[in-house]
Chimera marker file (.cmm) of the C-alpha trace (Angstrom):
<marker_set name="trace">
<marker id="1" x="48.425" y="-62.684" z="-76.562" r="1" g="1" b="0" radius="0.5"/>
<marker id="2" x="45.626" y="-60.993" z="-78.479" r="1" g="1" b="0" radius="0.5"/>
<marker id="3" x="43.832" y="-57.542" z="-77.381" r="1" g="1" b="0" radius="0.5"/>
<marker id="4" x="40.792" y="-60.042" z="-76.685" r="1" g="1" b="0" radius="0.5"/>
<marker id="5" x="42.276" y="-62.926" z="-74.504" r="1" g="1" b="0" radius="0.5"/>
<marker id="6" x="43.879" y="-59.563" z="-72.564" r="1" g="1" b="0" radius="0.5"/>
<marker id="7" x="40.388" y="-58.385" z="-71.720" r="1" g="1" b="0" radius="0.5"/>
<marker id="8" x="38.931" y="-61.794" z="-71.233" r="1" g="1" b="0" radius="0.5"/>
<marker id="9" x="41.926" y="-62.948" z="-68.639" r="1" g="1" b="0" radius="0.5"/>
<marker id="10" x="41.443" y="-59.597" z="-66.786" r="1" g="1" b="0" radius="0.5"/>
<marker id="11" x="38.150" y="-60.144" z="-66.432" r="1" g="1" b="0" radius="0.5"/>
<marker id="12" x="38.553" y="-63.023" z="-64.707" r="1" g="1" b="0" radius="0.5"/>
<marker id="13" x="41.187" y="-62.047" z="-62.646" r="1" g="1" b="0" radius="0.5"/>
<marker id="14" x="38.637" y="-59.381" z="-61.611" r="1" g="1" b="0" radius="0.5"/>
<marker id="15" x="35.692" y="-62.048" z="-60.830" r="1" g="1" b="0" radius="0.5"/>
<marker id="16" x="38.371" y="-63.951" z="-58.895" r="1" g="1" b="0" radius="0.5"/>
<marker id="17" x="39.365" y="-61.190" z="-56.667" r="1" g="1" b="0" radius="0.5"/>
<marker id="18" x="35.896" y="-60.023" z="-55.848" r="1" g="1" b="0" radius="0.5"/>
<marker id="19" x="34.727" y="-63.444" z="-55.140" r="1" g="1" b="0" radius="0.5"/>
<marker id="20" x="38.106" y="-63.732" z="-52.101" r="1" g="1" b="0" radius="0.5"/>
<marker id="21" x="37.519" y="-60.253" z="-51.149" r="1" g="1" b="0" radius="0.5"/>
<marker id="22" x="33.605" y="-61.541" z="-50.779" r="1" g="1" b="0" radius="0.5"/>
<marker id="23" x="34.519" y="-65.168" z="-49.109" r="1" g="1" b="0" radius="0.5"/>
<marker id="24" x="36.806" y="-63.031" z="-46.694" r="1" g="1" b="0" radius="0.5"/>
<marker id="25" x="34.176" y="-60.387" z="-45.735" r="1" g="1" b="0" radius="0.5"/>
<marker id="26" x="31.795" y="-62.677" z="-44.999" r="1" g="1" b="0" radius="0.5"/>
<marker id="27" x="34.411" y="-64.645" z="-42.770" r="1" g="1" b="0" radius="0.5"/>
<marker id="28" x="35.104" y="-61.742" z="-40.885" r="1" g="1" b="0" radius="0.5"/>
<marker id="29" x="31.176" y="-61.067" z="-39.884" r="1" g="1" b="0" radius="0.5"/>
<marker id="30" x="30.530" y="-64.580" z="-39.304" r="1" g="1" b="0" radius="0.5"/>
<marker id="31" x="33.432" y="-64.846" z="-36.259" r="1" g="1" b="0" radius="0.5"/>
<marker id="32" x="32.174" y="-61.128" z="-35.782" r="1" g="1" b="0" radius="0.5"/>
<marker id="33" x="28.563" y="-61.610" z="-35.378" r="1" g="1" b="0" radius="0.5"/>
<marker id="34" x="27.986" y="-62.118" z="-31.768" r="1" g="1" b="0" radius="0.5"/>
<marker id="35" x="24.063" y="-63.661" z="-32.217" r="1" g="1" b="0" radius="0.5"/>
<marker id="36" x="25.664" y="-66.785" z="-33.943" r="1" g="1" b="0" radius="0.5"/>
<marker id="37" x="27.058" y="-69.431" z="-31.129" r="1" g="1" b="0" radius="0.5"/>
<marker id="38" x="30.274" y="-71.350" z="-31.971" r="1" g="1" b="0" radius="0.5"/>
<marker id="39" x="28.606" y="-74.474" z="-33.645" r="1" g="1" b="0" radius="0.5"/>
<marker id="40" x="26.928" y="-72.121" z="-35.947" r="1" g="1" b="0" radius="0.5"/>
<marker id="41" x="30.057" y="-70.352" z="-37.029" r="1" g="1" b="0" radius="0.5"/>
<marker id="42" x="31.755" y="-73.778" z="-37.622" r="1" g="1" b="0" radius="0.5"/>
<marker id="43" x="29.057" y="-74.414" z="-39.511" r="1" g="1" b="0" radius="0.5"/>
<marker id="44" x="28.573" y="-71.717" z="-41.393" r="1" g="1" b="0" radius="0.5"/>
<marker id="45" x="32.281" y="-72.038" z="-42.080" r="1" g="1" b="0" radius="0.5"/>
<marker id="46" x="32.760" y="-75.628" z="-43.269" r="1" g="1" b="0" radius="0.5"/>
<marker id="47" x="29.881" y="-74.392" z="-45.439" r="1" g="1" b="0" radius="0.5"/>
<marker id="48" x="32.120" y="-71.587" z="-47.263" r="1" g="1" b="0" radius="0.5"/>
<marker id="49" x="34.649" y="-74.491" z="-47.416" r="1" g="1" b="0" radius="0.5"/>
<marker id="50" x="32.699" y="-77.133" z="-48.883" r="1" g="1" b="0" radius="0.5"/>
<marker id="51" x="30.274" y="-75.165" z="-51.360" r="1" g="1" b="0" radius="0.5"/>
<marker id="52" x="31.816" y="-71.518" z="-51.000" r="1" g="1" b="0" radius="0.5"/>
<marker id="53" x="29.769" y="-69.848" z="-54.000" r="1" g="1" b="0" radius="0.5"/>
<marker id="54" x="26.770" y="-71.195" z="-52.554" r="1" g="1" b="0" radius="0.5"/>
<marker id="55" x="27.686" y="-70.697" z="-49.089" r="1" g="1" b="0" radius="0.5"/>
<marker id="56" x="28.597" y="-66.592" z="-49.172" r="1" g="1" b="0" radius="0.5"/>
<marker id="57" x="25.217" y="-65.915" z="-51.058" r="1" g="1" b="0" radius="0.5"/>
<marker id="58" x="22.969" y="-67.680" z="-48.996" r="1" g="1" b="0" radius="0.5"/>
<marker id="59" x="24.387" y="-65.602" z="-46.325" r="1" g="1" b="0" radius="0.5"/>
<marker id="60" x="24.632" y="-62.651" z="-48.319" r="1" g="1" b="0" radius="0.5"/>
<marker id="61" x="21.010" y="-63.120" z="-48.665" r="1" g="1" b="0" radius="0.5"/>
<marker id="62" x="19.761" y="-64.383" z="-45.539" r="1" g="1" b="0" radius="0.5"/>
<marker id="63" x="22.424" y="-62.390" z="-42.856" r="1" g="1" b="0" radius="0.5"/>
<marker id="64" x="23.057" y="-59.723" z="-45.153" r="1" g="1" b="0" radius="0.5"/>
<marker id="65" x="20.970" y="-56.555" z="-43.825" r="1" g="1" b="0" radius="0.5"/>
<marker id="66" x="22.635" y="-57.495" z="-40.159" r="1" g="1" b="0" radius="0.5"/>
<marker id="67" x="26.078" y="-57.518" z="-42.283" r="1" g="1" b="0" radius="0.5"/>
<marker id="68" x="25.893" y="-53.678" z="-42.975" r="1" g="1" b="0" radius="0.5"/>
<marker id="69" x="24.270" y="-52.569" z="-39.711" r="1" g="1" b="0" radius="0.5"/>
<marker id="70" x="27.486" y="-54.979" z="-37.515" r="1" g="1" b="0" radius="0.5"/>
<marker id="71" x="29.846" y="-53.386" z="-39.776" r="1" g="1" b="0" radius="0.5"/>
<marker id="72" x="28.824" y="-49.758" z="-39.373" r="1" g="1" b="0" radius="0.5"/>
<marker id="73" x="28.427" y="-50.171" z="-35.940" r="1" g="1" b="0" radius="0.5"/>
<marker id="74" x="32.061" y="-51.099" z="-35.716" r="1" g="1" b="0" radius="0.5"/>
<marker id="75" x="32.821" y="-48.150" z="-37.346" r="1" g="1" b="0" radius="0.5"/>
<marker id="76" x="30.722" y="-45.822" z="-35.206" r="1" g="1" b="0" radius="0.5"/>
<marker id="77" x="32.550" y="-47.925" z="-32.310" r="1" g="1" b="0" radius="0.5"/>
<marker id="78" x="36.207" y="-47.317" z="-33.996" r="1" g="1" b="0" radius="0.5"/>
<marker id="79" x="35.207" y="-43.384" z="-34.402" r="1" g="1" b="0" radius="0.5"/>
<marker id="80" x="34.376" y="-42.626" z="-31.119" r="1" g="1" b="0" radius="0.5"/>
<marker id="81" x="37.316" y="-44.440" z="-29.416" r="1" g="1" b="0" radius="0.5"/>
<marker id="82" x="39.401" y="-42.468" z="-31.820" r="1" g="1" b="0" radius="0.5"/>
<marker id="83" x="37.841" y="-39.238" z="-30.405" r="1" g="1" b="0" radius="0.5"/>
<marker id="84" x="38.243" y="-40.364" z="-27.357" r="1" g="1" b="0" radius="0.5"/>
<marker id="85" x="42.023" y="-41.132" z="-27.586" r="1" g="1" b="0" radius="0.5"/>
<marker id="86" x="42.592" y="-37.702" z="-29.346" r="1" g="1" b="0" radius="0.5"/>
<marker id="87" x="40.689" y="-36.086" z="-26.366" r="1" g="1" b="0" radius="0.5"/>
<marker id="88" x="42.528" y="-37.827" z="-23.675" r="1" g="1" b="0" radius="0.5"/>
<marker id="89" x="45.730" y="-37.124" z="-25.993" r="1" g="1" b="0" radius="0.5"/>
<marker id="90" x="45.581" y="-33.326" z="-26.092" r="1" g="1" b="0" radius="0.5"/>
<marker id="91" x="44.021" y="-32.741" z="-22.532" r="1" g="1" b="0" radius="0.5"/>
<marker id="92" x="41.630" y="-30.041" z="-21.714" r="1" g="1" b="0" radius="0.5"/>
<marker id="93" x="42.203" y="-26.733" z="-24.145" r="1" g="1" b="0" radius="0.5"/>
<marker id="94" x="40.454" y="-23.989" z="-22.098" r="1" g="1" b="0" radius="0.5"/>
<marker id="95" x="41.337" y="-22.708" z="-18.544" r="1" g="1" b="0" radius="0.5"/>
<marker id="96" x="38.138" y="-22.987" z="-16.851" r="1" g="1" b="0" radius="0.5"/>
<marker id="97" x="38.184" y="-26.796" z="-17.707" r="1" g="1" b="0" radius="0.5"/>
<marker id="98" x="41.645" y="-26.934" z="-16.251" r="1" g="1" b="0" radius="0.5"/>
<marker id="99" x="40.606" y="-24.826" z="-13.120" r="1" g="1" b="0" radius="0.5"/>
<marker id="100" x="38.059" y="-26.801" z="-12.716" r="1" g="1" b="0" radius="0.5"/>
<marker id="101" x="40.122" y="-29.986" z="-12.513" r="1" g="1" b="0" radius="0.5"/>
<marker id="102" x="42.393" y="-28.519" z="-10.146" r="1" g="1" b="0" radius="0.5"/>
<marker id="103" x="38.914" y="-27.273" z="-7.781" r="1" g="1" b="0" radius="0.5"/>
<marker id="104" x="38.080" y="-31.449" z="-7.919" r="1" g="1" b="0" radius="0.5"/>
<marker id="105" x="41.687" y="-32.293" z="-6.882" r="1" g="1" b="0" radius="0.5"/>
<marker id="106" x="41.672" y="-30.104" z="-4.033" r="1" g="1" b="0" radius="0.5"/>
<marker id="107" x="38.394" y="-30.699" z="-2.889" r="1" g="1" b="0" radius="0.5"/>
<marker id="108" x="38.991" y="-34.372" z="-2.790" r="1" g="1" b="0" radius="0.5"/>
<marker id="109" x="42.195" y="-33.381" z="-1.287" r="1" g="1" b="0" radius="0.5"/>
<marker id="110" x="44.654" y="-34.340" z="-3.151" r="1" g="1" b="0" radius="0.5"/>
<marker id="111" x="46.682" y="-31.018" z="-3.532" r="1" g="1" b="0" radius="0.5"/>
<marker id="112" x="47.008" y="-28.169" z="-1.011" r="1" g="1" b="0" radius="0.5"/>
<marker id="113" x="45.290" y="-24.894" z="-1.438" r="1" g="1" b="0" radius="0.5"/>
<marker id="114" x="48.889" y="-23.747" z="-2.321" r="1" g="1" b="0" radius="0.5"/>
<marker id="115" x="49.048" y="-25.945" z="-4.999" r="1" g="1" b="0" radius="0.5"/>
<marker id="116" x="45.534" y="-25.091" z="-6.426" r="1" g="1" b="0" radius="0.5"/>
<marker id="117" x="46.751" y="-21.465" z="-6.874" r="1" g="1" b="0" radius="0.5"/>
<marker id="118" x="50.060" y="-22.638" z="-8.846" r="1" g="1" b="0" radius="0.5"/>
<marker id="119" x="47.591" y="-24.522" z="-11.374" r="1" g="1" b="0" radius="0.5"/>
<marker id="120" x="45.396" y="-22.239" z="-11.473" r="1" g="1" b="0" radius="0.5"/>
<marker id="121" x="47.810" y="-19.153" z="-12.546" r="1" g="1" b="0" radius="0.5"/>
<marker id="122" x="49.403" y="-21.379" z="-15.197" r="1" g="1" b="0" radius="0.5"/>
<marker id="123" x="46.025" y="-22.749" z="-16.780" r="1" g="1" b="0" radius="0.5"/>
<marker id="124" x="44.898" y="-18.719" z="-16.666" r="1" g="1" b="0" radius="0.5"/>
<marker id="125" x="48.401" y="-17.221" z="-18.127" r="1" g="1" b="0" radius="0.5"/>
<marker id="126" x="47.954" y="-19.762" z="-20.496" r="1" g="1" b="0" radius="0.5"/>
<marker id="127" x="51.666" y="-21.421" z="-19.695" r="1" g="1" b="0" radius="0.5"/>
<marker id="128" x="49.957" y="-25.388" z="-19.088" r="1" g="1" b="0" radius="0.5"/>
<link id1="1" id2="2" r="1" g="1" b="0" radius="0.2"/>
<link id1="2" id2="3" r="1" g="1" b="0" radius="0.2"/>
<link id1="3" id2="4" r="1" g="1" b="0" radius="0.2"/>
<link id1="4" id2="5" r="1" g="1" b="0" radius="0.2"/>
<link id1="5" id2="6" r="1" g="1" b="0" radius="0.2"/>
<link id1="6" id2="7" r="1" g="1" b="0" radius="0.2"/>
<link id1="7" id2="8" r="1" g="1" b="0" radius="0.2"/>
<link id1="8" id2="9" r="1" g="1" b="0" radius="0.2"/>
<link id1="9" id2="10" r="1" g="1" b="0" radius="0.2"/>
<link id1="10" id2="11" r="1" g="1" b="0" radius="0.2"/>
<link id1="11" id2="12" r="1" g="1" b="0" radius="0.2"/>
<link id1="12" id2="13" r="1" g="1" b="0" radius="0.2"/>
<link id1="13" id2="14" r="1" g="1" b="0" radius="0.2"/>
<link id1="14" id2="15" r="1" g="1" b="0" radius="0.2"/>
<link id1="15" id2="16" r="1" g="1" b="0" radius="0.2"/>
<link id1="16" id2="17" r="1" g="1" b="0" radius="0.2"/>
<link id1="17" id2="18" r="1" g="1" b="0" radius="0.2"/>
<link id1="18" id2="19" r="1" g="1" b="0" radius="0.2"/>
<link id1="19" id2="20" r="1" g="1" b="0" radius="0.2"/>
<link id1="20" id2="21" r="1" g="1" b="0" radius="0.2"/>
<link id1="21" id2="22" r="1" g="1" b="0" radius="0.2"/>
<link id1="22" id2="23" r="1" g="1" b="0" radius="0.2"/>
<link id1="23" id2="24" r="1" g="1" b="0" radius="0.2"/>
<link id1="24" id2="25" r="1" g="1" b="0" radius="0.2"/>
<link id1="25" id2="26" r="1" g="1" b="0" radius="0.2"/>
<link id1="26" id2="27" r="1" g="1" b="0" radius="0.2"/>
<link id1="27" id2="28" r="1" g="1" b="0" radius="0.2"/>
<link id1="28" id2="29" r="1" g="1" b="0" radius="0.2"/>
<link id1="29" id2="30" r="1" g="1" b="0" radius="0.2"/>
<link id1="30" id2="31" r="1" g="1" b="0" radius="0.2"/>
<link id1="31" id2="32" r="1" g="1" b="0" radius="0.2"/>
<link id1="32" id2="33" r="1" g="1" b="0" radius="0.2"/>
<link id1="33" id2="34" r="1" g="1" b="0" radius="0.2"/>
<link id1="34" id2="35" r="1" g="1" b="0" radius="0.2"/>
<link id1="35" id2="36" r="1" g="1" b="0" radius="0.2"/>
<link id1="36" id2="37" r="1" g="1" b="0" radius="0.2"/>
<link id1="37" id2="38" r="1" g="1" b="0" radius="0.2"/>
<link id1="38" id2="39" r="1" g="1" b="0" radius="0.2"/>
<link id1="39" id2="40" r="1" g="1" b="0" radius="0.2"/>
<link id1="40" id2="41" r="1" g="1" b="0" radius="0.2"/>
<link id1="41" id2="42" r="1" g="1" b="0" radius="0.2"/>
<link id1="42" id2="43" r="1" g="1" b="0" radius="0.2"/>
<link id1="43" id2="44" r="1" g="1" b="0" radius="0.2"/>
<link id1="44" id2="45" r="1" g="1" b="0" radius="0.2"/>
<link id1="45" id2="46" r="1" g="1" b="0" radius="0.2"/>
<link id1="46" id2="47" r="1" g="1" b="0" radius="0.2"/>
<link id1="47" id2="48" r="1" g="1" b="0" radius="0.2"/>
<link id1="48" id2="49" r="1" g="1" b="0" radius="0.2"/>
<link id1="49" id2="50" r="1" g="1" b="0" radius="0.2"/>
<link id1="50" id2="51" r="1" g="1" b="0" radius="0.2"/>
<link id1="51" id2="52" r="1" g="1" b="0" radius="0.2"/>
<link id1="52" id2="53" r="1" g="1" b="0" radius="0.2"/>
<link id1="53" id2="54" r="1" g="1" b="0" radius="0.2"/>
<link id1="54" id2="55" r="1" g="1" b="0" radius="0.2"/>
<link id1="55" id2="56" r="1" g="1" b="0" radius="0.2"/>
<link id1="56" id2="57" r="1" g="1" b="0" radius="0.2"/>
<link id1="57" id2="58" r="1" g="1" b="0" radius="0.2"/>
<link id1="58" id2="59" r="1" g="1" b="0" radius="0.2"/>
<link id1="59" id2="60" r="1" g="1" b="0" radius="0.2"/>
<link id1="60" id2="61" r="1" g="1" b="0" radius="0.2"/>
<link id1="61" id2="62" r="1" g="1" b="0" radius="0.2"/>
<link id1="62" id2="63" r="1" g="1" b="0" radius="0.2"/>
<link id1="63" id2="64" r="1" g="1" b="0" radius="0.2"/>
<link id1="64" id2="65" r="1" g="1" b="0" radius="0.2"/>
<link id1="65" id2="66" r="1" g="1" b="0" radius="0.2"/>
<link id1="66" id2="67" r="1" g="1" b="0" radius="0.2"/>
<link id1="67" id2="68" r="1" g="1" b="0" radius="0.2"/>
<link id1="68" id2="69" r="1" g="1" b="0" radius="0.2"/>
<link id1="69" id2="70" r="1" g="1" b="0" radius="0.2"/>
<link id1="70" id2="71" r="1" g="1" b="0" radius="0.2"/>
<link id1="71" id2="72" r="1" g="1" b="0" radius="0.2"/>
<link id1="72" id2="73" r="1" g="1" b="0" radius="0.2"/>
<link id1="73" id2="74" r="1" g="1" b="0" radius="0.2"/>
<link id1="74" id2="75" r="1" g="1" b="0" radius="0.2"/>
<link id1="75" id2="76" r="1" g="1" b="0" radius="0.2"/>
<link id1="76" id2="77" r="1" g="1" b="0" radius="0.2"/>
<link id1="77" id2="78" r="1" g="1" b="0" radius="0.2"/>
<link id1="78" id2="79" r="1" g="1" b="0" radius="0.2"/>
<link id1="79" id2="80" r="1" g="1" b="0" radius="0.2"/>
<link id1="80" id2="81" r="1" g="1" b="0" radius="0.2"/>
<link id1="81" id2="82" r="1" g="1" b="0" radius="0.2"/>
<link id1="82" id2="83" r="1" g="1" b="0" radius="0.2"/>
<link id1="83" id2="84" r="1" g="1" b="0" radius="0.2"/>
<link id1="84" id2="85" r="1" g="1" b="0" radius="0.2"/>
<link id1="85" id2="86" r="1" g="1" b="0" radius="0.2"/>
<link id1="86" id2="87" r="1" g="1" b="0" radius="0.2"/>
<link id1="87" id2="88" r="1" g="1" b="0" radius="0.2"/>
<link id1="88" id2="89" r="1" g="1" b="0" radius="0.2"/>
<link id1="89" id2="90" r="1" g="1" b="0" radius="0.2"/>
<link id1="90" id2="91" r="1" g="1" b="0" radius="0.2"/>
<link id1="91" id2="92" r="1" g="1" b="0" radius="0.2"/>
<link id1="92" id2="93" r="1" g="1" b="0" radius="0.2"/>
<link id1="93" id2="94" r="1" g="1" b="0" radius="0.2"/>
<link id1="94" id2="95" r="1" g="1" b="0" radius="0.2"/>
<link id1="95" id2="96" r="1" g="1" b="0" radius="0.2"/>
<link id1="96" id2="97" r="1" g="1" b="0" radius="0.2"/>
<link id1="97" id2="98" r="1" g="1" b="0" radius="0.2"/>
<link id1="98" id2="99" r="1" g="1" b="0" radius="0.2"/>
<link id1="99" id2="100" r="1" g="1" b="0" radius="0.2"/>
<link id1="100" id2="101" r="1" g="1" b="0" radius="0.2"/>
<link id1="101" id2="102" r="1" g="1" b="0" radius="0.2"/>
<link id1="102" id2="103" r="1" g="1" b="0" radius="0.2"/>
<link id1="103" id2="104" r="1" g="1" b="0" radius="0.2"/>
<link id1="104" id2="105" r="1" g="1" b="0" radius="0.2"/>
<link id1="105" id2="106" r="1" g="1" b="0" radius="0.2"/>
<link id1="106" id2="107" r="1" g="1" b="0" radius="0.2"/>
<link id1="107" id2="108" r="1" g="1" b="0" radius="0.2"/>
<link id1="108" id2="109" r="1" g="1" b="0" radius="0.2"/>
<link id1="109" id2="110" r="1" g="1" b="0" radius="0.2"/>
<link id1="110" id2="111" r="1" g="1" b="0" radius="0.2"/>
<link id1="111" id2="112" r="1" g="1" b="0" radius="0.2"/>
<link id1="112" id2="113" r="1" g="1" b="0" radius="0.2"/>
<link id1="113" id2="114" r="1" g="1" b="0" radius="0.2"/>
<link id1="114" id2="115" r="1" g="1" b="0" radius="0.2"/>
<link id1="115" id2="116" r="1" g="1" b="0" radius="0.2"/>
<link id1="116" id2="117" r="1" g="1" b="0" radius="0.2"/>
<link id1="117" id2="118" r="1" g="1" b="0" radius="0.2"/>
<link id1="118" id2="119" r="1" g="1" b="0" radius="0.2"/>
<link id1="119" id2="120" r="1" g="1" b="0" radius="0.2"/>
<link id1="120" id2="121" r="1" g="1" b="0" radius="0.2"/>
<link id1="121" id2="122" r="1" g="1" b="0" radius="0.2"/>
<link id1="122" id2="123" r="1" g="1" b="0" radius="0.2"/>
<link id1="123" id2="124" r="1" g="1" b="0" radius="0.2"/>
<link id1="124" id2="125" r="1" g="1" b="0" radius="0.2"/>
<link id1="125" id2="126" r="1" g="1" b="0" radius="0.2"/>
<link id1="126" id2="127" r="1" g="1" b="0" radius="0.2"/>
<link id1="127" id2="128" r="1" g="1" b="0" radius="0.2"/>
</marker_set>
């Protein structure tokens, strides 16, 4: 194998992994589009079967623009329940949060006044 037919059989190796990676993206946003019904998205994927080169550009083109706002909206969405789970995860960090939790709990009456004053020395001593 020459220098040459190295470069020319990794650049097709190349072309053929960015066209799958390309057929697979578009999969993904045509089963995650939620405008399309299901008799588009079987259409729209016998169409990637059938004529696949064809297929992903005409989307590309036509669906494209929706492509990047779907996908960054799914990553705003994946963000923010990531926050969320780290909040819920480590709690509340200051004492007046955790005072105040213990006020609702004992105004709703689920603790005793007793109780209240336990939580609320630990969350000011810093010990919860």
């Amino acid at each position: 194998m020459t220098f040459w037919d190295f470069i020319v059989w990794t650049f097709w190796f190349y072309l053929v992994v960015v066209c799958i990676t390309i057929f697979i993206r578009v999969i993904i946003d045509v089963f995650r589009d939620p405008e399309l019904n299901g008799w588009a998205k079987a259409l729209w994927v016998l169409f990637l079967v059938l004529v696949p080169f064809l297929a992903a550009f005409i989307y590309l083109i036509a669906r494209g623009g929706r492509m990047a706002q779907r996908s960054a909206a799914g990553a705003m969405e994946a963000q923010a329940a990531a926050a969320d789970h780290v909040r819920a995860v480590a709690g509340t960090s200051s004492p007046s949060a955790e005072i105040e939790s213990a006020k609702r709990l004992l105004d709703s009456g689920a603790i005793t006044p007793a109780e209240f004053e336990t939580l609320k020395g630990k969350a000011l001593s810093g010990a919860a």
